[in-house]
C-alpha positions as CSV (number, residue, x, y, z in Angstrom):
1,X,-178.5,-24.1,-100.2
2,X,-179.1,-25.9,-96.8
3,X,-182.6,-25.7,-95.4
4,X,-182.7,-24.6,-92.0
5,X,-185.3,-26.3,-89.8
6,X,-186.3,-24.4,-86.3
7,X,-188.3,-25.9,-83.7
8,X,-190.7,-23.5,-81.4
9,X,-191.8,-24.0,-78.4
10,X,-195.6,-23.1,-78.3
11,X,-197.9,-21.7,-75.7
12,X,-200.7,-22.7,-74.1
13,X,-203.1,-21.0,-76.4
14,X,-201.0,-21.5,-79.5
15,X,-201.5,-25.4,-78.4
16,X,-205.0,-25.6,-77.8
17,X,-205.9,-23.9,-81.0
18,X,-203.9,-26.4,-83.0
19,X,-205.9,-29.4,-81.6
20,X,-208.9,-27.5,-82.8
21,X,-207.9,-28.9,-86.4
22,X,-207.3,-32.2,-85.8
23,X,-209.9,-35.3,-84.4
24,X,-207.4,-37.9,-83.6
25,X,-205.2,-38.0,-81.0
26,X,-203.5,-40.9,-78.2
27,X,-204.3,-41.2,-75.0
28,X,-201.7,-42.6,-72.6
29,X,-203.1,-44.0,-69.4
30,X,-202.2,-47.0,-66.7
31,X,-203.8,-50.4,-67.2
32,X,-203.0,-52.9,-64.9
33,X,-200.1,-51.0,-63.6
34,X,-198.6,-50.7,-67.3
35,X,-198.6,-47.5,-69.5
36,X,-201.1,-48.0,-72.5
37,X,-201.7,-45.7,-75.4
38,X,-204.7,-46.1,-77.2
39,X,-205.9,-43.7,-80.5
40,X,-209.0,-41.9,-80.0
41,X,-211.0,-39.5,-81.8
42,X,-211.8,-36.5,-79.5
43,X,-212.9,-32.6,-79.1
44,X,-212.0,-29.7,-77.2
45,X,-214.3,-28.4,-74.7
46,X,-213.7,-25.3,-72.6
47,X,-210.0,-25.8,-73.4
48,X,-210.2,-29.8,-72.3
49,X,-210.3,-33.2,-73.8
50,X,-213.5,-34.6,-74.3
51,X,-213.2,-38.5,-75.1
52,X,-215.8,-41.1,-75.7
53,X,-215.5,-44.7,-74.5
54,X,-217.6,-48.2,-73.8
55,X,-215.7,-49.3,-70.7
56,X,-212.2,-51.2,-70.3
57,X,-209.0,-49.6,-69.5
58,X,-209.9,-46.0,-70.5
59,X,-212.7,-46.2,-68.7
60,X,-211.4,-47.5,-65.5
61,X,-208.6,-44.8,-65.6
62,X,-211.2,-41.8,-65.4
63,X,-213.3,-43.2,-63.0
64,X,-210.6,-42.7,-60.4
65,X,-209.5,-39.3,-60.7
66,X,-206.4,-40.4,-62.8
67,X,-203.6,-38.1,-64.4
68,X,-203.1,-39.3,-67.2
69,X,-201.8,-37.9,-71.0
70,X,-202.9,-37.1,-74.3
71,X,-201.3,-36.2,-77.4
72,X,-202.0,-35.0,-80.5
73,X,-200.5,-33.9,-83.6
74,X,-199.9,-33.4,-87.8
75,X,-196.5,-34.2,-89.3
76,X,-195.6,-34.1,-92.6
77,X,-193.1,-36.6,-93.0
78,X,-191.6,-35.7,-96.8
79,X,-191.2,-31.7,-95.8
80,X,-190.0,-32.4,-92.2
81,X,-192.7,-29.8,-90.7
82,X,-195.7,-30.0,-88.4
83,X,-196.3,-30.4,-85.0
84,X,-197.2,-32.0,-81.5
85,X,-199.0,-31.2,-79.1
86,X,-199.6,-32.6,-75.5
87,X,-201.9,-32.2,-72.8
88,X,-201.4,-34.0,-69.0
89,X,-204.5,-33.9,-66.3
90,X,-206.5,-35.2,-64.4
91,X,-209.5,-37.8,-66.4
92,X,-212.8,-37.6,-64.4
93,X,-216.3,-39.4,-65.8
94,X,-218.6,-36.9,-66.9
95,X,-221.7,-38.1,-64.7
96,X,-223.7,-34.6,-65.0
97,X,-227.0,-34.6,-66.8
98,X,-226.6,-31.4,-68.1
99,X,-223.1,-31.6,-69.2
100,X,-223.9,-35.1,-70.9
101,X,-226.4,-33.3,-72.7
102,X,-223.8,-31.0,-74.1
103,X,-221.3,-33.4,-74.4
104,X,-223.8,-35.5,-76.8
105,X,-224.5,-32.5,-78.9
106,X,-220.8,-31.7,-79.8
107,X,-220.4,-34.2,-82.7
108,X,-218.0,-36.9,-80.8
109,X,-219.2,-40.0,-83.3
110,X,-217.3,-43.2,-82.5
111,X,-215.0,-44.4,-85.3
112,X,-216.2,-47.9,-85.0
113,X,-219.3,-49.8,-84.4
114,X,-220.9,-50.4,-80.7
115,X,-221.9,-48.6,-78.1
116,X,-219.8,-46.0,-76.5
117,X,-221.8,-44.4,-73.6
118,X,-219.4,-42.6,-71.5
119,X,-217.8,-39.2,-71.6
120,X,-214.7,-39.0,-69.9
121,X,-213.2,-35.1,-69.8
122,X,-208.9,-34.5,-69.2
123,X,-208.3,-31.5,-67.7
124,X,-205.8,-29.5,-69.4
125,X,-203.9,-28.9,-67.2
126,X,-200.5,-28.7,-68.5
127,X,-200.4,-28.2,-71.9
128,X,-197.3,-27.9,-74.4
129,X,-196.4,-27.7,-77.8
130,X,-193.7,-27.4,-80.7
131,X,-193.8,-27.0,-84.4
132,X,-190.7,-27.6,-86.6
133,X,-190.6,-25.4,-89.4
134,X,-188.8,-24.2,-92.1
135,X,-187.3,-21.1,-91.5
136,X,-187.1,-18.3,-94.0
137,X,-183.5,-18.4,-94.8
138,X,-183.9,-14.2,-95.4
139,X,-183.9,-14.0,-91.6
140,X,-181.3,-13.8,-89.4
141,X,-180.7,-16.6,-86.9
142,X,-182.0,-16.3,-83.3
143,X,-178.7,-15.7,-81.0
């Protein structure tokens, strides 16, 4: 019997609730006129990305109103199932008492050691998703 394997697009809410389960995503930004992606740990906050950074390249890329990417996702290799998810907006520095208030008080701990003192949010913008699945071989197939 041959598995049959579907892929699905996703919609905005579908996405969004996905990166709820996750902490680790990649963010893909300019530096020094190049595209870089770098892996960061992250949370959702009133549907955008909340990242936090000590300076460099990440930094540099919210601080001017940059569009820039993010992407997220679970994949189970062995099974051939999961999905990705992928967010594109604008990355502004979170400079608002208040809101850096907040932002401290949502659990966004640094993997590694040093300071990390800015908040950077990415508006979601556009966001899109897929999941490939296994489909249940008692259904018919989509025409």
């Amino acid at each position: 019997m041959t598995v049959r394997r579907e892929l699905e697009a996703l919609d905005r809410e579908q996405s969004l609730d996905l990166l709820h389960t996750v902490r680790v995503g990649r963010l893909v930004f300019t530096e020094e006129a190049l595209p870089a992606v770098q892996p960061v740990n992250f949370r959702l906050y009133l549907d955008d990305i909340v990242i936090r950074v000590a300076g460099g390249g990440k930094l540099r890329s919210a601080t001017g109103n940059a569009v820039v990417g993010f992407q997220a996702d679970e994949l189970d290799p062995d099974l051939r199932e999961g999905w990705s998810v992928t967010v594109v907006g604008h990355a502004n520095l979170i400079r608002d008492t208040d809101e850096l208030v907040e932002m401290s008080g949502i659990c966004l701990q640094p993997w590694v050691s040093g300071r990390r003192d800015h908040f950077i949010r990415i508006e979601a913008e556009k966001v899109t998703g897929r999941r490939l699945y296994i489909a249940d071989a008692a259904q018919p197939r989509p025409a």
